[in-house]
C-alpha positions as CSV (number, residue, x, y, z in Angstrom):
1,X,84.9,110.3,144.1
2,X,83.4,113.0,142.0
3,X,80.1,111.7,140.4
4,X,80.3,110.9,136.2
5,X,77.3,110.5,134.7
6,X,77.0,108.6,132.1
7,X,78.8,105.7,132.9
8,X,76.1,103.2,132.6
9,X,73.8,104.1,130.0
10,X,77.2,103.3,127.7
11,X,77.5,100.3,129.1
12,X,73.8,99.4,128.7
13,X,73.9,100.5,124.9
14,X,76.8,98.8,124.4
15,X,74.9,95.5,125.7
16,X,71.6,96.2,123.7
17,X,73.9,97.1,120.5
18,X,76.6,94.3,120.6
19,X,75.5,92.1,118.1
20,X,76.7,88.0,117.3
21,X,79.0,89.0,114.4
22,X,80.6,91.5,116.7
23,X,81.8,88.8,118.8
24,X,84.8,87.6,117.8
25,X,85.9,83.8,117.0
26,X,88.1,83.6,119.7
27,X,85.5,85.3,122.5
28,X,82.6,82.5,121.4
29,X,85.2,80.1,122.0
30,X,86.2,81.0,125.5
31,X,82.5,81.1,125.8
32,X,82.4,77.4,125.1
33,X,85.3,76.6,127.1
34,X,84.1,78.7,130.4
35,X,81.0,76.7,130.0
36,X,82.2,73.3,129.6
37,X,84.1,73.8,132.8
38,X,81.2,74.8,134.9
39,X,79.7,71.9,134.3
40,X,82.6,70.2,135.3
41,X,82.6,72.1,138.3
42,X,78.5,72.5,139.1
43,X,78.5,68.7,138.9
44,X,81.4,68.3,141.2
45,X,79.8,70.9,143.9
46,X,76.0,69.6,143.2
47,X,75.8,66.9,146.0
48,X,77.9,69.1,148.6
49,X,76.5,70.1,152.4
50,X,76.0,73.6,151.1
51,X,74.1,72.4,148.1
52,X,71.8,70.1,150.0
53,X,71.1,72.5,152.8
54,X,70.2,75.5,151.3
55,X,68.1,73.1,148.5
56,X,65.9,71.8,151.7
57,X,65.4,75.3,152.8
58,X,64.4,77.2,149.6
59,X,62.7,74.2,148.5
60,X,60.4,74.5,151.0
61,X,59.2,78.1,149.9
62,X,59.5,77.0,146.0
63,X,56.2,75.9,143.9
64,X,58.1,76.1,141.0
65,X,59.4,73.2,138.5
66,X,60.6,74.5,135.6
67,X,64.3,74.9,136.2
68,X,66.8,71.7,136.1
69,X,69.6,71.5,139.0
70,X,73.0,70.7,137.4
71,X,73.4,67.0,138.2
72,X,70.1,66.3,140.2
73,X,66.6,65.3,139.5
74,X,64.9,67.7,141.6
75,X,63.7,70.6,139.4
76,X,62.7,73.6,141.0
77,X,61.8,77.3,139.9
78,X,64.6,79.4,137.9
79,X,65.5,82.1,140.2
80,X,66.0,79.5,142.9
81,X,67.7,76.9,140.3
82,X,70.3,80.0,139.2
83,X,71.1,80.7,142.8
84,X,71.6,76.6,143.9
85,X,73.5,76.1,140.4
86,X,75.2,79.1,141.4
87,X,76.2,77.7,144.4
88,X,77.5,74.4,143.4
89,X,79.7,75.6,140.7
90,X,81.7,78.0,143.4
91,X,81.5,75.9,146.6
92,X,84.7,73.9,145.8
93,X,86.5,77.4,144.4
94,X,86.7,74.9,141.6
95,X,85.6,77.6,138.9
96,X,87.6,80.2,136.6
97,X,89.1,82.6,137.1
98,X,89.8,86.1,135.7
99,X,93.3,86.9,136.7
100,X,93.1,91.0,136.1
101,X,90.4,91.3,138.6
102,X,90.3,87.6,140.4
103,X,86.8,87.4,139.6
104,X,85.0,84.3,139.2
105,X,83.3,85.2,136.0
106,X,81.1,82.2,135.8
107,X,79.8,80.7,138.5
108,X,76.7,83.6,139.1
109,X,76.6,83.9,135.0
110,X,75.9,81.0,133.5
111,X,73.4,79.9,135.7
112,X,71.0,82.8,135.6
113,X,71.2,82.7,131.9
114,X,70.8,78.6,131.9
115,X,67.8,79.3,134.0
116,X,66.2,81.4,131.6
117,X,66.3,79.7,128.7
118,X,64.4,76.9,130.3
119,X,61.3,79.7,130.3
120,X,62.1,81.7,127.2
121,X,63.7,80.1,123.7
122,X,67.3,80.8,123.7
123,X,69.7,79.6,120.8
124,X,72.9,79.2,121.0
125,X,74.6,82.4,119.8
126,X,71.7,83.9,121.6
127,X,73.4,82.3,124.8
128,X,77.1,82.6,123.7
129,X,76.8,86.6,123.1
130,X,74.9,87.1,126.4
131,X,77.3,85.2,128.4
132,X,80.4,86.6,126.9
133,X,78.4,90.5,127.4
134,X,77.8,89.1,131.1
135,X,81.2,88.5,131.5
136,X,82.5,91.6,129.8
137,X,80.5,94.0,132.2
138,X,81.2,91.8,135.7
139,X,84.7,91.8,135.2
140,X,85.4,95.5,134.0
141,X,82.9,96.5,137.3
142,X,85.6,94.5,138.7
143,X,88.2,96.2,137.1
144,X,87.1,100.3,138.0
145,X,87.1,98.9,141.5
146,X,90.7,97.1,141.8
147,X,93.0,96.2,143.4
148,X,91.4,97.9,147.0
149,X,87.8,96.4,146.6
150,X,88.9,92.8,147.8
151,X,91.5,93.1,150.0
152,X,89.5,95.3,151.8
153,X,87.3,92.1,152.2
154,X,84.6,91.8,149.6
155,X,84.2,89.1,147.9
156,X,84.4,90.4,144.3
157,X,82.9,87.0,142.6
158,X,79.7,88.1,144.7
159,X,79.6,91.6,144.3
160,X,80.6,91.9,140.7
161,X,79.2,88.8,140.4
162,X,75.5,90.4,140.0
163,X,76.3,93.1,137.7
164,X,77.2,90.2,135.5
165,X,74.3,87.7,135.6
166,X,72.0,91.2,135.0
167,X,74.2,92.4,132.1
168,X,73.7,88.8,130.5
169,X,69.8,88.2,131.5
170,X,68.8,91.7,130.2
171,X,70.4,90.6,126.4
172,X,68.7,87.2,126.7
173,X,65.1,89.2,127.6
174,X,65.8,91.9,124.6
175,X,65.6,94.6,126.9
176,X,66.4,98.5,125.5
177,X,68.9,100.5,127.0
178,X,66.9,102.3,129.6
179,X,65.2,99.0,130.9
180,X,69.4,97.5,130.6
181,X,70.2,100.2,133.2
182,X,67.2,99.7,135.4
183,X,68.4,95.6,135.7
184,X,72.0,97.4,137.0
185,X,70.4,99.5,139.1
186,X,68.4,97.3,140.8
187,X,71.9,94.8,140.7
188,X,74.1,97.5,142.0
189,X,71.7,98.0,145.0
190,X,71.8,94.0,145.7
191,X,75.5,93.7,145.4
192,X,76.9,91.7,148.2
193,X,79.8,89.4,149.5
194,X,82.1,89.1,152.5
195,X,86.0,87.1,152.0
196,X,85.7,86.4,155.9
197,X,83.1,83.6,154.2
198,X,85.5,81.6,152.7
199,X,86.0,78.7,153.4
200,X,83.0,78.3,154.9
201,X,79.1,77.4,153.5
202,X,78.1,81.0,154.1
203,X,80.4,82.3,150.8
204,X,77.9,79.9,148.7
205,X,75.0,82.8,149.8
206,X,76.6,85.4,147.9
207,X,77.1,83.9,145.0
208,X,74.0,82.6,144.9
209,X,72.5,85.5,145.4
210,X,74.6,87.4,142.7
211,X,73.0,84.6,140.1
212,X,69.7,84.7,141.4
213,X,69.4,88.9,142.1
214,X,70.9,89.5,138.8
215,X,68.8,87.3,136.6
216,X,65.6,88.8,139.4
217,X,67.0,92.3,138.5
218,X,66.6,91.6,134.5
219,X,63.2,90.1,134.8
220,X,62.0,93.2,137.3
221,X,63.4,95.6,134.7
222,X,61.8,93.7,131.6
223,X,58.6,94.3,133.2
224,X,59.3,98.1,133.9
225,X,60.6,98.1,137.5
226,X,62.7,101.3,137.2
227,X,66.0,102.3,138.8
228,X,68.7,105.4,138.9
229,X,70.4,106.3,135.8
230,X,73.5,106.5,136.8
231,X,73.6,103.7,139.3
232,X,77.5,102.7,138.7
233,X,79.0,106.2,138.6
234,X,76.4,108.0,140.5
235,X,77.5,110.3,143.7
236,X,76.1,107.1,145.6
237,X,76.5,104.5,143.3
238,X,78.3,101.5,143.6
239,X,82.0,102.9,143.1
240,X,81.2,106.0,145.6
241,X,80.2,103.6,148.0
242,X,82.9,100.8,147.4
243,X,85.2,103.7,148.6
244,X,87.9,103.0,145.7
245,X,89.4,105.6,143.2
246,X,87.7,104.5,140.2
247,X,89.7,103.0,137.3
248,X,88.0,104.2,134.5
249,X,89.9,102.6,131.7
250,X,89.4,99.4,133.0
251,X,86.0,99.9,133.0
252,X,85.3,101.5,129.6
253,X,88.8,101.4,127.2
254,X,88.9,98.9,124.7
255,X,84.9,98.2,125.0
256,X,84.2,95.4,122.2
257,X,87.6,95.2,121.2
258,X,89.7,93.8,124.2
259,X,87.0,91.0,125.3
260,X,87.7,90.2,128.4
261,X,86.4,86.1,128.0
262,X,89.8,85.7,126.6
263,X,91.5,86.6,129.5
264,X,89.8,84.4,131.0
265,X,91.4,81.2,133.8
266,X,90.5,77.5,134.0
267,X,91.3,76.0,137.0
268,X,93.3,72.2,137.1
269,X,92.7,72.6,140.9
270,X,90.3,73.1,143.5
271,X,91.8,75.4,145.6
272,X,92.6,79.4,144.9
273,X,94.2,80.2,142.0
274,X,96.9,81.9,143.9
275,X,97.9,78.9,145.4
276,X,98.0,76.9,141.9
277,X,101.8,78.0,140.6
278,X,103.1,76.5,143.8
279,X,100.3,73.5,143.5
280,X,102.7,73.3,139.9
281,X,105.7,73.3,141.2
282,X,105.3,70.8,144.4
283,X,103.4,68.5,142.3
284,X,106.4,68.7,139.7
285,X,108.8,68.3,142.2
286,X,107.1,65.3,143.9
287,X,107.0,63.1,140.8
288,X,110.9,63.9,140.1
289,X,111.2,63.4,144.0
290,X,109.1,60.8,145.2
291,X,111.1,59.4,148.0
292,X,112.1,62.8,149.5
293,X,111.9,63.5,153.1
294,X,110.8,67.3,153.3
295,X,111.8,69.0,156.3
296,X,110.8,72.7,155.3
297,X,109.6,74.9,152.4
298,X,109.9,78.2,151.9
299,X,107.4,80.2,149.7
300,X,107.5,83.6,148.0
301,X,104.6,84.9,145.7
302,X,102.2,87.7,145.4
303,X,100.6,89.7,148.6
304,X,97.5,88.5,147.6
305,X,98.8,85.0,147.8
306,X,99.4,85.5,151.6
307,X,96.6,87.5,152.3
308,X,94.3,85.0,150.9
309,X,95.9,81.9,151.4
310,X,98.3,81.7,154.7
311,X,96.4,79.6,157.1
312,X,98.1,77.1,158.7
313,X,96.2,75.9,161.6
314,X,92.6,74.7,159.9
315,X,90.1,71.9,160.7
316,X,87.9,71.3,157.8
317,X,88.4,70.6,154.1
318,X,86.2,73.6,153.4
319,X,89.3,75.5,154.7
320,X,91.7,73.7,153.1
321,X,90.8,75.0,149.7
322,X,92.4,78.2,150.6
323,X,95.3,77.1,152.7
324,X,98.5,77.1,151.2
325,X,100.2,75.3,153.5
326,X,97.9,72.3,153.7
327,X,97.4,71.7,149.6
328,X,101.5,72.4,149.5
329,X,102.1,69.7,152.3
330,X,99.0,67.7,150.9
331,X,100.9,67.5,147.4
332,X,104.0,67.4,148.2
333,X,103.5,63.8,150.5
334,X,100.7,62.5,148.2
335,X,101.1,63.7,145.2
336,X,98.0,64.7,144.4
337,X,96.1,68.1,144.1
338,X,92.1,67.1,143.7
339,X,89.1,67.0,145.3
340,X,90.1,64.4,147.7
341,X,92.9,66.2,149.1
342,X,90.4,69.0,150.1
343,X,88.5,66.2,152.9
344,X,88.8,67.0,157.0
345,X,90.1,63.4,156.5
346,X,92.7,64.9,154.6
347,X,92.8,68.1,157.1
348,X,93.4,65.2,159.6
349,X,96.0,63.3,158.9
350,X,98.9,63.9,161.1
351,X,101.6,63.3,158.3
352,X,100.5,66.3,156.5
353,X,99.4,68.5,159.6
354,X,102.6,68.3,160.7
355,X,104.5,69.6,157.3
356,X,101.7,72.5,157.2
357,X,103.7,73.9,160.3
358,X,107.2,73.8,158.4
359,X,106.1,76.3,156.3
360,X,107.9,80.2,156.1
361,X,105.8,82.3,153.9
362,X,107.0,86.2,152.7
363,X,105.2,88.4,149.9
364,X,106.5,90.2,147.1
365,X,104.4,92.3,145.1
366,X,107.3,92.2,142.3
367,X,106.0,88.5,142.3
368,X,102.6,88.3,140.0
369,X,99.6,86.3,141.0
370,X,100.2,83.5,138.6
371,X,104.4,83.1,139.6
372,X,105.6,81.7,142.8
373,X,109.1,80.9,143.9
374,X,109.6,78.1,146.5
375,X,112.3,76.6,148.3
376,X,112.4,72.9,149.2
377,X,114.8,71.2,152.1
378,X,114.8,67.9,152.1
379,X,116.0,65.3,154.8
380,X,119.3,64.8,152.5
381,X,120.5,68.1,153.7
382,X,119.8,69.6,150.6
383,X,117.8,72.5,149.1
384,X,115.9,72.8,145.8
385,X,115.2,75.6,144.6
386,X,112.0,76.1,142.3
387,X,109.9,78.6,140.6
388,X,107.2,79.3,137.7
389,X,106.1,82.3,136.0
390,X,102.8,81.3,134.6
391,X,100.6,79.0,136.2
392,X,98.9,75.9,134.7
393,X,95.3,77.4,133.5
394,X,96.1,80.6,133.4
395,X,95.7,83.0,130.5
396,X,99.5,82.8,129.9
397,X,99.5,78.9,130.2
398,X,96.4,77.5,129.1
399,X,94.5,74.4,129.7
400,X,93.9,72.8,126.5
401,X,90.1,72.2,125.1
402,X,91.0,68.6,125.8
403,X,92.0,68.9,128.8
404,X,89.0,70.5,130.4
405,X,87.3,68.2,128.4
406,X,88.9,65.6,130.8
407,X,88.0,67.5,134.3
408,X,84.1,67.4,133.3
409,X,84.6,63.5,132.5
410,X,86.6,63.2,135.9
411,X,84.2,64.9,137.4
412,X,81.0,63.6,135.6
413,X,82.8,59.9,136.4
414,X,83.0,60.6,140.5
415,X,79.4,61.7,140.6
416,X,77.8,59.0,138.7
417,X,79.9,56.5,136.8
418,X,77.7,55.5,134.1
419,X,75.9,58.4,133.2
420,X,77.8,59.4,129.5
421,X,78.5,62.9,129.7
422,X,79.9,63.2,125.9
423,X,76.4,64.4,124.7
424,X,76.9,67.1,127.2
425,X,80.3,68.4,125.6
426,X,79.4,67.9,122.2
427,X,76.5,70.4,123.1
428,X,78.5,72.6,124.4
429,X,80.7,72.4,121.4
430,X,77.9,73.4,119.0
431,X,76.2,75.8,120.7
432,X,76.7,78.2,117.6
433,X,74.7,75.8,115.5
434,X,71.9,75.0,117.8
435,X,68.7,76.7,117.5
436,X,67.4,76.0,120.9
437,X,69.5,74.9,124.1
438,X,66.0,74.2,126.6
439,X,67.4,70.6,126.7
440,X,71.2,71.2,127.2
441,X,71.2,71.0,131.3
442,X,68.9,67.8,131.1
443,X,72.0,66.4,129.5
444,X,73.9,67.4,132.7
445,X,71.6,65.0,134.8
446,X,72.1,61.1,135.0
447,X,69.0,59.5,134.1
448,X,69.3,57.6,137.2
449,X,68.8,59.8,140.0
């Protein structure tokens, strides 16, 4: 790759000069929206093994108090706080999803920027515009280095991940263009993630760290820690050394203009987006079926869908999440597509281990990532064919406001029952009216614990 300079001081000035009436109506509502459901899923990963383990072992070296864990009482200092909050919203693969790129915009933004407005004041369109600049730069870093960068095995959530919480920690702080491209610098040089983590506790590191190490990067910057000025584009920047032929237009056309917030995916299940069209269609199928005997299935969907997701013989729930075999057979004989499907109890049960090995999988790349086609035999003899082009939460077929509205209540409700969460999403709803949000995570903690 031939070095281009210049790369990243556009994208810094375009942070610094990107101002709250230059973001659209539509962008501060995905904002919203991207937010309400990390709650919903921060809350639902707060309590997880992960969670509590790496909360005993970086509490230990933490004197800190000022930062609030989503959904706990223990407070703790914000770089740590971004990188557990971080951690909890992506350990389910619960979060959104940015279908272009398959970036998970949110889970290492919003936390470094929820952090930080515990220490500094933030308003609410302060907090809006940041996020929705964060979001703008991870996924377009995303963008220059697709589609090699993760099927070559990095974990793009992570390693874009950082570039993000920077972008959006560096607007919160004020910080001028040169000190914007020091925070990327010292990002680019922390960027980090390995796929052969998922489904396992060590992916939580990453993305942790891409919250934390961003938000670390801003604050190092801010107080005149300098960096490379071209550390993006440089001969060894990050795109030289991701080893991908840089796609500049999805990094820099339509800057401002195409947002990409609004392209943004909210996920009805906790499992890999690639899996969800055929979550849609067994889950369909089961409540216009639900005596059928199923004696095999056939599925056809993206490469990425295989790549990702064809694991058959797995022992954990962890796993599960990214086993299309096991939430297809878990669905199809229960019905059901949540959290609880996602157990080693589940894993477990013979009923469905049995169905996960009747399973014949083939790619198409002619298939996109939100389509699937899959064929159903049942005991009867006979064979249903199905299909979808969009799956539910995606871009193309979107949850309503209501309905993620419902997935923080479901959520909030498993975690603890009598904690009301409405103050929570009314907050969130009116975050371009508030003129300080310090107190909006205490409203994501149950007064109880």
């Amino acid at each position: 790759m031939l070095p281009r300079q210049g790369v990243t001081p556009e994208l810094a000035c375009f942070i610094v000069d990107t101002k709250w009436d230059d973001l659209p109506d539509k962008a501060r509502h995905e904002a919203k929206r991207a937010l309400l459901n990390f709650f919903a899923v921060a809350i639902a990963g707060c309590r997880t093994e992960p969670v509590e383990l790496a909360l005993r072992t970086l509490g230990e070296f933490s004197g800190g108090r000022q930062a609030t864990l989503v959904g706990r009482s223990e407070r703790i200092d914000p770089l740590t706080a971004a990188f557990l909050n971080a951690a909890g919203a992506n350990v389910f693969d619960y979060c959104d999803t940015h279908l272009p790129t398959v970036v998970h915009p949110t889970s290492p933004l919003a936390p470094a920027l929820l952090a930080l407005s515990e220490i500094r004041r933030v308003t609410g369109p302060d907090l809006l515009l940041a996020f929705a600049l964060g979001f703008e730069i991870e996924c377009r870093v995303g963008g220059a280095v697709s589609p090699g960068h993760y099927p070559k095995g990095w974990h793009i959530t992570s390693t874009c991940g950082v570039f993000g919480s920077a972008a959006g920690a560096a607007k919160l702080l004020g910080l001028d263009a040169e000190r914007t491209v020091w925070a990327l610098g010292s990002a680019a040089t922390q960027s980090a993630g390995l796929c052969e983590c998922l489904g396992w506790p060590a992916k939580s590191v990453s993305v942790g760290n891409a919250a934390r190490n961003g938000l670390f990067s801003a604050l190092l910057a801010e107080k005149g820690f300098a960096g490379p000025p071209e550390p993006i584009a440089g001969a060894q920047g990050f795109l030289a050394a991701m080893g991908e032929p840089p796609n500049w237009a999805a990094l820099l056309d339509g800057l401002g203009t195409d947002w990409q917030v609004n392209h943004n995916s909210i996920k009805p299940y906790a499992a890999g987006f690639v899996i969800h069209p055929l979550l849609d269609l067994a889950l369909d199928w089961r409540r216009a079926h639900p005596d059928g005997a199923v004696e095999r299935i056939a599925v056809r969907g993206n490469p990425l869908l295989l790549q990702r997701t064809d694991r058959a013989d797995i022992a954990t729930g962890r796993e599960a999440q990214v086993s299309l075999q096991h939430c297809v057979a878990a669905a199809l004989l229960l019905g059901k597509a949540g959290l609880d499907q996602l157990t080693d109890a589940c894993v477990a049960d013979p009923a469905i281990k049995a169905l996960r090995g009747k399973f014949e999988c083939t790619s198409d790349d002619r298939i996109s990532t939100i389509a699937a086609e899959m064929d159903i035999w049942t005991a009867d003899g006979k064979k249903h064919a199905l299909s979808t082009q969009a799956a539910r939460g995606s871009s193309s077929n979107p949850l309503k406001d209501a309905e993620i509205e419902a997935k923080l209540r479901d959520e909030a409700r498993r975690w603890e029952p009598d904690h009301d969460i409405q103050p929570l999403i009314d907050g969130v709803w009116a975050l371009d009216r508030s003129e300080d949000v310090s107190s909006l995570l205490a409203l994501a903690v149950p007064t109880r614990r």
